[in-house]
C-alpha positions in Angstrom: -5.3 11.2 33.7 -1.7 11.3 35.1 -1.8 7.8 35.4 -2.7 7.7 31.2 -0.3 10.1 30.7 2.5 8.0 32.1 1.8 5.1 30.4 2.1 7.5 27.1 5.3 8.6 28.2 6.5 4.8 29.4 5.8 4.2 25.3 7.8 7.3 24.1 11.5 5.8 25.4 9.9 2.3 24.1 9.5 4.0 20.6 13.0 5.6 20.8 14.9 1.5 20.9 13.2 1.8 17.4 16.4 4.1 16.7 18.9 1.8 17.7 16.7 -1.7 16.4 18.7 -2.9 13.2 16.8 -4.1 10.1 18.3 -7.7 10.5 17.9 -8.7 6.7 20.5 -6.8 5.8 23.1 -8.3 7.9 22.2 -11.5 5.6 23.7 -8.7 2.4 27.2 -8.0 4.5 25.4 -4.8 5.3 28.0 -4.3 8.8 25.4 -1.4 9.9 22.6 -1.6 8.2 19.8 1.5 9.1 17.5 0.9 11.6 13.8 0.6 12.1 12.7 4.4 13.3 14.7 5.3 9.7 13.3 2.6 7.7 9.9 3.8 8.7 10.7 7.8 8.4 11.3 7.5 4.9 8.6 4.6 4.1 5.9 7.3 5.9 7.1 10.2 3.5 6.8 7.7 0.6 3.5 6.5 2.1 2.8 10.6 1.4 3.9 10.4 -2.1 1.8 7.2 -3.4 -1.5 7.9 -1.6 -1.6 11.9 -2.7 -0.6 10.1 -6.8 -2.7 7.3 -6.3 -5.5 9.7 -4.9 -5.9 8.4 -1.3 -5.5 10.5 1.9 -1.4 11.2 2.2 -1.7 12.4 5.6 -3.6 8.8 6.6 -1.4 6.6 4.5 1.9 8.7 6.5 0.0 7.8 10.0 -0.2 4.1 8.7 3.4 3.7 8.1 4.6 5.5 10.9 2.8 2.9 12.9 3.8 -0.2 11.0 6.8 -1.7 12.6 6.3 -0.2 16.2 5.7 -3.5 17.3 9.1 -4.7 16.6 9.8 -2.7 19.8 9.0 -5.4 21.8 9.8 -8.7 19.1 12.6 -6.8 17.7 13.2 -6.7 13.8 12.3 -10.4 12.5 13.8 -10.9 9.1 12.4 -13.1 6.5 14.6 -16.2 7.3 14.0 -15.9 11.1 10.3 -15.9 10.7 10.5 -19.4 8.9 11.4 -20.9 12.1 9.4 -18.6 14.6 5.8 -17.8 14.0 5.4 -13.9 14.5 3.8 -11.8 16.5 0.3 -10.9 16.1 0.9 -6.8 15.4 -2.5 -6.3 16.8 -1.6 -8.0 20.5 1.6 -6.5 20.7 -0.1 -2.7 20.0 -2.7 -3.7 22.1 -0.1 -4.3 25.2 1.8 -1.7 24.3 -1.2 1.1 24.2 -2.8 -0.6 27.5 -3.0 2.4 30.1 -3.0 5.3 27.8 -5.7 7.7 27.7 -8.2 5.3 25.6 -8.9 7.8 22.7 -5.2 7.6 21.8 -4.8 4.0 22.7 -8.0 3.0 20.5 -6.4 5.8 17.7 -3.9 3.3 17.5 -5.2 0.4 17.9 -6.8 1.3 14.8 -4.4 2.2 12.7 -2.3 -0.8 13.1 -5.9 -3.0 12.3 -6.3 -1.0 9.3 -2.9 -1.7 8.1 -2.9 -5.1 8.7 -6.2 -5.6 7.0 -4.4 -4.4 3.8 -8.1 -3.6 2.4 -8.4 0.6 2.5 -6.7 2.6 -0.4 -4.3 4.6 2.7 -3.1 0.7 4.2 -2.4 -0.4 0.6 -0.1 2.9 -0.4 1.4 2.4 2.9 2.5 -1.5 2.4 3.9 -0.4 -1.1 5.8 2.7 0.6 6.9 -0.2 3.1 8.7 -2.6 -0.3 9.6 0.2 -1.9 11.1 1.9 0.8 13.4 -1.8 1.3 14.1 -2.0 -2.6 15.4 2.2 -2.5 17.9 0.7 0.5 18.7 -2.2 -1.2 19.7 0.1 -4.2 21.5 1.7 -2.1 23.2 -0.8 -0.4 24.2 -2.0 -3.6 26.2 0.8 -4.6 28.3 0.9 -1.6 29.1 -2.8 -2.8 26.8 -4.9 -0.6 24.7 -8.0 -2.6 21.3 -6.2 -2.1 20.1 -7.5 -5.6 17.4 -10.2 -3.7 16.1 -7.5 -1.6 15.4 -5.2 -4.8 14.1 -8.1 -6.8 11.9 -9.3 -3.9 10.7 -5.7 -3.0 9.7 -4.9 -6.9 7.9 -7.7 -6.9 5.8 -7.1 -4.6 4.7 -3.4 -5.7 0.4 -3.3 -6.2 -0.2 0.5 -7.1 0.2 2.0 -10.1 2.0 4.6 -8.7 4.7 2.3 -6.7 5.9 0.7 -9.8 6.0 3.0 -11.8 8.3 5.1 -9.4 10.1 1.6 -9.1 10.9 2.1 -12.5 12.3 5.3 -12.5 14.2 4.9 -8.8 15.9 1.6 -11.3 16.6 4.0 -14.0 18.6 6.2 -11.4 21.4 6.2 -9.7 21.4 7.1 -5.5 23.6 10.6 -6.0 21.3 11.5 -9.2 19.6 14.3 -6.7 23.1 15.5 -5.6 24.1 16.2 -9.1 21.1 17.7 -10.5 21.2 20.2 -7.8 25.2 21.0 -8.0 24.0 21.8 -11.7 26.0 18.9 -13.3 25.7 17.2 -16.5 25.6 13.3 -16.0 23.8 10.9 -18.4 
């Protein structure tokens, strides 16, 4: 078991580079220092939350899903749209499967799982989860754009992509907003 239990602990620092791993498309947007990976995937999981509980999956197993997405890109790094016309990615699957190898096998094969179910993009949890994962990019984008960056292809692209009811109809109302909205409704101002 200690032997597991290192490997497990091994993983934890390889999750934390998630922190520092830039989301690379948004250097294509001027975006100087764009967010990373570990907070692109915080906020797509509590989204994730948000769709499946609406859309009447399981929020806690759509949230699992999308904290696992991109924990891959660990080892292949964040692999923008562009960059993956010229480099055929990585099989999420192998790359979970190396990085798991050596844990105690219920957690590795926990995982392992998870990551096949959101690939398959088939169970009601996987599909909120991918939406959480667009719309997740299309909120950034938004707000990229209003600090002055050209996000609009990311928003476009991201909406466009949206399958649940749910997603785009929040898509709708996160377009109808503005990123400070929540800031002055709760100082009690008046905007329009």
């Amino acid at each position: 078991m200690a032997d597991d239990l290192s490997a497990l602990a091994r993983f934890l620092f390889e999750a934390g580079t998630l922190k520092q791993t830039k989301r690379t498309g948004w250097w294509m947007a001027g975006v100087r220092d764009p967010e990373s990976v570990a907070e692109h995937s915080w906020r797509t999981a509590l989204i994730a939350s948000v769709i499946a509980k609406l859309e009447e999956a399981d929020p806690a197993k759509a949230a699992f899903l999308a904290v696992w997405h991109d924990s891959q890109e660990t080892r292949t790094g964040d692999v923008n749209h562009l960059g993956k016309k010229y480099a055929p990615s990585a099989d999420p699957e192998a790359v979970t499967a190396d990085q798991v190898a050596g844990m105690p096998e219920v957690l590795a094969s926990a995982i392992r799982e998870v990551v096949a179910e959101y690939e398959a993009k088939e169970s009601p949890e996987a599909v909120c989860a991918r939406d959480a994962d667009k719309l997740e990019c299309m909120i950034q984008g938004i707000e990229y754009r209003a600090q002055g960056y050209d996000a609009q292809r990311w928003i476009d692209n991201s909406r466009g992509r949206l399958t649940t009811k749910t997603a785009n109809e929040l898509a709708d109302a996160v377009l109808e907003g503005a990123p400070l909205d929540w800031l002055r409704t709760a100082m009690g101002e008046k905007w329009s």
